[in-house]
C-alpha positions as CSV (number, residue, x, y, z in Angstrom):
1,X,0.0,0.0,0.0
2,X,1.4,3.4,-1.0
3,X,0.4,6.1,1.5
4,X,1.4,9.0,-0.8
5,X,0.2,8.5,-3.9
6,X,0.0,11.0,-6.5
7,X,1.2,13.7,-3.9
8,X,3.6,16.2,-4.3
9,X,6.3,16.9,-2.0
10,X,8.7,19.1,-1.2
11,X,11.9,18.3,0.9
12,X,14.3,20.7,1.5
13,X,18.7,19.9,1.8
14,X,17.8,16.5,0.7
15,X,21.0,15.6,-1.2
16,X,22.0,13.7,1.1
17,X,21.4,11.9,4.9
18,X,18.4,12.3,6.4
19,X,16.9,14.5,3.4
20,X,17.9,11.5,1.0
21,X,16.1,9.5,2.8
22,X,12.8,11.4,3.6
23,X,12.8,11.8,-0.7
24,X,13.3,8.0,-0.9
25,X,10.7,7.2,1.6
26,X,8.3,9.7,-0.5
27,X,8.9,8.7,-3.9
28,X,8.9,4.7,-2.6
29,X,5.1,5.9,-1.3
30,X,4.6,7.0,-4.5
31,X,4.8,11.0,-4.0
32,X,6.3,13.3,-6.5
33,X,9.3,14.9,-5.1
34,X,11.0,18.2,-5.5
35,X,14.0,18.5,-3.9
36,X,16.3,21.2,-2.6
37,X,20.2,21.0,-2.6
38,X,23.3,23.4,-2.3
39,X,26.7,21.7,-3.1
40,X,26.7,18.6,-5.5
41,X,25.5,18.7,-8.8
42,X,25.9,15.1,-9.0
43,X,24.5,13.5,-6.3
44,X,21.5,16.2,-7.0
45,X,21.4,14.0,-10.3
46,X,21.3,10.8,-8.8
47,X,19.3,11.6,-6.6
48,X,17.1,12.1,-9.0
49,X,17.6,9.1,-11.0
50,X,17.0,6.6,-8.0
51,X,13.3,8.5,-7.2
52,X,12.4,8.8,-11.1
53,X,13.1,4.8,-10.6
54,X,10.0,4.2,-8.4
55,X,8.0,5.4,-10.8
56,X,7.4,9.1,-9.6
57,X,8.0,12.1,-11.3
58,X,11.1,13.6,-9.5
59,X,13.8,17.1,-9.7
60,X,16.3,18.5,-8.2
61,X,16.6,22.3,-7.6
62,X,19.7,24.2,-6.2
63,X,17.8,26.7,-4.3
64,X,19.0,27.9,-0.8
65,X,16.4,27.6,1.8
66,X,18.0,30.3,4.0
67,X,17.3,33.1,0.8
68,X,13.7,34.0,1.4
69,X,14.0,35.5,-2.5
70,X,15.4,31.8,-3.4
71,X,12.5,29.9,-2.0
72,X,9.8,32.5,-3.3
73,X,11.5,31.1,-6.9
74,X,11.8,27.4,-6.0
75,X,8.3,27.3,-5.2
76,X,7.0,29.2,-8.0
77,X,8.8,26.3,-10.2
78,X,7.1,23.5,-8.2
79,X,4.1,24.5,-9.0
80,X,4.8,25.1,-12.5
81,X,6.7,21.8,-12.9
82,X,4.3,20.1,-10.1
83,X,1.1,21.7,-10.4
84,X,0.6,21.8,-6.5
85,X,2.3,21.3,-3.4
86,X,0.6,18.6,-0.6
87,X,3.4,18.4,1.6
88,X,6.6,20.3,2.2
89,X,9.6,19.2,4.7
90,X,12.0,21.8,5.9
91,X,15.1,19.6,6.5
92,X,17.7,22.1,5.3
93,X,20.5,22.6,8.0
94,X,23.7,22.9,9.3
95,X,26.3,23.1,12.4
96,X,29.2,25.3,13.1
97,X,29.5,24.6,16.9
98,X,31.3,26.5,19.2
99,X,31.5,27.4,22.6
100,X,29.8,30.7,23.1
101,X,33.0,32.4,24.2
102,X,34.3,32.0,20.6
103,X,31.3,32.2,18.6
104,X,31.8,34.1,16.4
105,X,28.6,36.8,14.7
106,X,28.9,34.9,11.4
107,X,28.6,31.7,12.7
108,X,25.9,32.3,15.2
109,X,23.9,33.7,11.8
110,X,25.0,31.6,9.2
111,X,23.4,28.5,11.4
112,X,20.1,30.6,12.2
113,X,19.6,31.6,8.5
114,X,20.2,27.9,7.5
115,X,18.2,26.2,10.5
116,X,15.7,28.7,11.5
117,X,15.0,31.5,8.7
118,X,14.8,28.3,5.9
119,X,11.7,26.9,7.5
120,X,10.0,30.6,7.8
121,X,11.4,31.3,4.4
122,X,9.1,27.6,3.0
123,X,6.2,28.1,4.9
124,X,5.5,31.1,4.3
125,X,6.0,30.0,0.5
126,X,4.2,26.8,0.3
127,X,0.8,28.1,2.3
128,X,-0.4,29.4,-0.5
129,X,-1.5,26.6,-2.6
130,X,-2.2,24.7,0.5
131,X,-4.6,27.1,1.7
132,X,-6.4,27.5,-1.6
133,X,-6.5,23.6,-1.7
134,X,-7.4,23.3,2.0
135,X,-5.3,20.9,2.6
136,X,-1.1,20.2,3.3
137,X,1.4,18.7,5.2
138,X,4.3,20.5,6.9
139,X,7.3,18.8,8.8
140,X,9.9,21.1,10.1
141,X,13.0,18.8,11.4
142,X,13.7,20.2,14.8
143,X,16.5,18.1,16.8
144,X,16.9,16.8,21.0
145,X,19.3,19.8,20.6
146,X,16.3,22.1,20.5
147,X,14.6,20.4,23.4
148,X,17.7,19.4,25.8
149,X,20.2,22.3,24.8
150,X,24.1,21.1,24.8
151,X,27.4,22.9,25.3
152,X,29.3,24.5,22.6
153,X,25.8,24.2,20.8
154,X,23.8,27.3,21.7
155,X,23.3,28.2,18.1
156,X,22.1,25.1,17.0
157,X,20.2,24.4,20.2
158,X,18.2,27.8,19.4
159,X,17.9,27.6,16.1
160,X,16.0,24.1,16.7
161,X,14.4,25.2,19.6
162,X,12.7,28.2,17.7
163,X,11.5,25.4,14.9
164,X,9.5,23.9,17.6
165,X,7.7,27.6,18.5
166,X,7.1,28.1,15.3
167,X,5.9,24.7,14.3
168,X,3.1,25.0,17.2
169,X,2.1,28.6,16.2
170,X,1.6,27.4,12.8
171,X,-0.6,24.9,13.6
172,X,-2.4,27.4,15.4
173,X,-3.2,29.6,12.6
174,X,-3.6,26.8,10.0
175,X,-5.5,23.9,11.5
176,X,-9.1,25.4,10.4
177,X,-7.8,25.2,6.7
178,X,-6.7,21.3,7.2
179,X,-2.9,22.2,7.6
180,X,-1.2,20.1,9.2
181,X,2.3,21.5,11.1
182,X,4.9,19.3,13.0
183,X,7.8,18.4,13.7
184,X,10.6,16.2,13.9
185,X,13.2,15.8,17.1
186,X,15.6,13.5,15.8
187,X,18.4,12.4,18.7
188,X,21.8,11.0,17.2
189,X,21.4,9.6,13.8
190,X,24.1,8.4,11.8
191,X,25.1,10.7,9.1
192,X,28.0,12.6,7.4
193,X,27.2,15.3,9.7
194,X,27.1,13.1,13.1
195,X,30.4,10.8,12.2
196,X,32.4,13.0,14.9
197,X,29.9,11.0,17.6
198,X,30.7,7.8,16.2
199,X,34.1,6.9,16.9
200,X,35.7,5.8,20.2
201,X,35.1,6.8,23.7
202,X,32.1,9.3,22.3
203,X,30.5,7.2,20.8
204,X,30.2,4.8,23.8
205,X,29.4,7.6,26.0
206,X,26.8,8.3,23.8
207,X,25.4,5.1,23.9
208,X,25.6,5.0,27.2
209,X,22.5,7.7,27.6
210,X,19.7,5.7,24.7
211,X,17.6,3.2,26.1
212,X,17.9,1.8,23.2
213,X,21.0,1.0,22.9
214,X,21.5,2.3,19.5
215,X,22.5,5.5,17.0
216,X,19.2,6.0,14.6
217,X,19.6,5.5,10.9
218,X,18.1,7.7,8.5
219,X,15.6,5.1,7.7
220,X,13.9,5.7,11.2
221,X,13.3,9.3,10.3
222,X,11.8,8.6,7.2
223,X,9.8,6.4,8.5
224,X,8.2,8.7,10.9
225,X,8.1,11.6,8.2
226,X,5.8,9.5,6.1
227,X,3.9,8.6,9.1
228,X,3.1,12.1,9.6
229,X,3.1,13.1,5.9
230,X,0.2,10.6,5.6
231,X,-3.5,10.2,6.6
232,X,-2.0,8.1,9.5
233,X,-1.0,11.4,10.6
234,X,-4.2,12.9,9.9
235,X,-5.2,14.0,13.5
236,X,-2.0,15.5,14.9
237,X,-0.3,18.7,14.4
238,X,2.0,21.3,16.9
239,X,3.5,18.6,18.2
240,X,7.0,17.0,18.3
241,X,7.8,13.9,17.7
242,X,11.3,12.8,19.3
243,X,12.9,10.0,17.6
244,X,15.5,9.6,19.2
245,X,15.7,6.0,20.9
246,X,14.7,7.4,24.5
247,X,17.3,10.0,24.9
248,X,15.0,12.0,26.0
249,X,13.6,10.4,28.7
């Protein structure tokens, strides 16, 4: 059974890690997917190439979600290329962790225009079709970070904490036009971006703290992206869902 079928999504930084694998999940569903990415040209294309193979109707755009003039384009094009939008996942985001005695202006903005300006940047974008069609899906990728804060990550911490805010407010405002807004609080997943957690005594020390007993793969977000990207979802929104193995307990 294919819980998306014939929808049209839009996943933001999806080139690669958890992004790659929302698209996958989507396009394996049978949604349409448009998809956001920055640096690689190629793996934008075969990207591409392995959602186009399940069947869907799939492309890449390089489009910075932190550009509010660059998403009022990329969404513009969706629709063109698209002819709607149903769901839209703000996954686009990035770390440049420091203790806050050496943070540095830059870096403090350069995460909060990635992390945090990105998702009101798409929403603000994408709630215009949805509201005409009464209907959509948003999923705004928060982090534990953003509910449990962590040293030398006050930028991140904030940046996801302010998703979840804005993610409830949303839902607020949108609910009586059958929008949908949540999001996502994944704990340590293994990515490109997490390997520094992986090796040695951090990683054990890590481990240590999930219930679990284990890192989260990119598979386990998908998983609960489509859960909430689909009718199963159908009677939640402001909330967060933690996936994260019980860190949070």
């Amino acid at each position: 059974m294919k819980l998306l079928e014939n929808k049209v999504a839009i996943v933001t930084g999806a080139s690669r890690g958890i992004g790659e694998g929302i698209a996958l999940k989507f396009a394996e569903h049978g949604a349409n997917v448009a998809f956001t990415y920055l640096s690689s040209d190629e793996k934008a294309k075969a990207l591409e190439q392995k959602l186009q193979a399940f069947g869907v109707k799939a492309k890449a755009y390089k489009s910075n979600a932190g550009v509010f003039a660059e998403c009022e384009t990329l969404v513009n094009e969706v629709l063109k290329d698209f002819g709607t939008v149903d769901i839209c996942v703000n996954n686009a985001g990035i770390s440049k962790d420091n203790l806050l005695l050496r943070m540095s202006p830059e870096q403090w903005d350069d995460v909060m225009n990635t992390n945090l300006k990105s998702v009101f940047n798409m929403t603000k974008q994408v709630i215009r079709p949805m509201m005409k069609a009464r209907s959509g899906v948003i999923i705004n990728m928060s982090s534990i970070i953003g509910i449990q804060g962590n040293a030398g990550q006050s930028s991140y911490a904030a940046s996801k904490a302010g998703i979840i805010g804005f993610t409830k407010s949303v839902a607020k405002e949108l609910g009586s036009r059958n929008i949908r807004c949540n999001a996502i609080a994944p704990g340590f997943i293994e990515t490109d971006m997490t390997h520094y957690l992986q090796d040695g005594d951090a990683k054990n020390n890590y481990m240590e703290k999930i219930p679990l007993g284990r890192f989260g793969t990119t598979e386990d977000i998908a998983n609960s992206c489509l859960f909430l990207a689909s009718d199963m979802g159908a009677y939640l929104t402001g909330q967060t869902l933690s996936v994260c193995g019980g860190l949070n307990i």
